[in-house]
N, C-alpha and C positions, 0 to 999 in steps of 0.2 A: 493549417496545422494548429494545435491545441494541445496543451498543456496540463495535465492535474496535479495537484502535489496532494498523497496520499498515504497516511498511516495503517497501517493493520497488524501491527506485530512486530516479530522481523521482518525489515526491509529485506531482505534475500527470500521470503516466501510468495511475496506481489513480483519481485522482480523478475521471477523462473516463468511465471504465466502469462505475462506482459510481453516476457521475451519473445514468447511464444503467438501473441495474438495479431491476428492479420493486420493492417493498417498501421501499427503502430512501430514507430521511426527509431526511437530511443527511448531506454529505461537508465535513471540516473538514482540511485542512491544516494541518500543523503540525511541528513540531521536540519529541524526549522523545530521553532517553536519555543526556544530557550532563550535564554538570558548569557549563553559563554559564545565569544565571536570566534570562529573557526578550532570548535570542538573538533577531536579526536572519537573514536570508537571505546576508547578505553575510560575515557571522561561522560561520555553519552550513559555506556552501560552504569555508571556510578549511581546513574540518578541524580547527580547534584544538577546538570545544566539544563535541565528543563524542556530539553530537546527532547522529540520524539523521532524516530527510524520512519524515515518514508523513502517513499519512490517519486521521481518527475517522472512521467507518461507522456510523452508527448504522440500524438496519434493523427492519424488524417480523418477526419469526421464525413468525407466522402468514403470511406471505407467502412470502420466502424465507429457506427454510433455514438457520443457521448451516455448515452443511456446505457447500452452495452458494458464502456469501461466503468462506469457507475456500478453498475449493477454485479458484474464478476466480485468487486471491492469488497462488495458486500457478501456476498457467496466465498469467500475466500478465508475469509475470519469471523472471530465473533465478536462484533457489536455491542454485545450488551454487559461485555465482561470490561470493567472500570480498570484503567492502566495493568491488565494480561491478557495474554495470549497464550491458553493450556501453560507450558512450566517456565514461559517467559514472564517475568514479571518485574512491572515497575513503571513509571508512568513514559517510559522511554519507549513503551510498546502499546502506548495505547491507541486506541479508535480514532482518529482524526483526518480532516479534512483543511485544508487550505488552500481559499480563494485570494485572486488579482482581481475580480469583478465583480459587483453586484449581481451580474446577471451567471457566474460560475457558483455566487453562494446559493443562489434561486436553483440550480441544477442542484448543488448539494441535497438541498432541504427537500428536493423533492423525493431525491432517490436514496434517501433517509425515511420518508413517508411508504415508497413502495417496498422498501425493504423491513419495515417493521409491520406490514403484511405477514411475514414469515416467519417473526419469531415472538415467542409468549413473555419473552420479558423486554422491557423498555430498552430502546438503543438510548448509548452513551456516547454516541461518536462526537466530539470536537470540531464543530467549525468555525474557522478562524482567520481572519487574515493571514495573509503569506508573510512571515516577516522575514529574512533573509536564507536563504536557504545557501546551505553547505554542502557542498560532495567529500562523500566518504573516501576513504581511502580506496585504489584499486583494485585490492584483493577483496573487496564487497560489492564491484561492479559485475554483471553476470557472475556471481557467485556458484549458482548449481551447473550452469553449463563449465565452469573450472572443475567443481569439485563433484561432480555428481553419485559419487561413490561413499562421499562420507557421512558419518553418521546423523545428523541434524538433517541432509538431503533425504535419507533413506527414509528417516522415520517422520519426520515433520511435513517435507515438503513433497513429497512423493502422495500421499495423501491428497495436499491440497491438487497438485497436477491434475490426481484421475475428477477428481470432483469437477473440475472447471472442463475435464473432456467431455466428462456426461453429460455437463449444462450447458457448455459454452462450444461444444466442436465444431460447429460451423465459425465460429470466428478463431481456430486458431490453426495454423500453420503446420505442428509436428502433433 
């Protein structure tokens, strides 16, 4: 099993497709990358603690791929947009990555290289060491399969869902 910890936005837009994809054991919500030790959701969105909104993936790499969850990350959001995510904004949503290893920052930069294959402006993604990581409150853990009704699901992430069906269907479950 393996591990990524990954930025793209809101944390509840990675976490509905993650939820979703074959191999993969757990999606964990959380806050890393700031300077406040066991921030809150309401401190995070301030922008003052430096945190950025990720997911822990944890996946079985006899199943799928670390290229694969690479690579959705990147089909998922956009890259090249500097702390936003369409009308999220602030550096609490931006592009990042955070490695435990040498050899998971070398998987980043690569699949930062295949991905900027695909878009015409320079990716901005963040990689970083992992420095402590935070779990969110509950009510952010599977988020859309709670709420799938409401508005942020309907119009944000419902979006992202069919994209990653048309690219990714073979790696995902529903």
């Amino acid at each position: 099993m393996k591990t990524f910890v990954l930025g793209g936005g809101c944390f509840w837009c990675l976490d509905a497709v993650y939820q979703k994809t074959r191999g993969v054991s757990s999606v964990v919500s959380g806050y890393t990358g700031g300077h406040v030790r066991n921030p809150d959701y309401y401190e995070v969105c301030s922008g003052t603690t430096g945190h950025a909104e990720v997911v822990a993936v944890t996946f079985d790499e006899a199943v799928v791929p670390e290229t694969v969850i690479l690579d959705m990350f990147f089909a998922l959001h956009d890259p090249t947009t500097l702390n936003r995510q369409g009308y999220d904004v602030g550096t609490q949503y931006r592009s990042s990555m955070f490695y435990t290893t040498t050899e998971e920052k070398v998987l980043f930069e690569e699949a930062i290289g295949r991905a900027q294959a695909l878009w015409s402006d320079p990716i901005v993604t963040e990689v970083s060491r992992l420095p402590e990581f935070h779990e969110a409150e509950e009510v952010h853990q599977n988020y859309y399969a709670k709420f799938p009704y409401q508005g942020y699901c309907q119009v944000i992430i419902n979006p992202k869902l069919a994209k990653a069906r048309k690219y990714y269907s073979a790696w995902l479950t529903a």
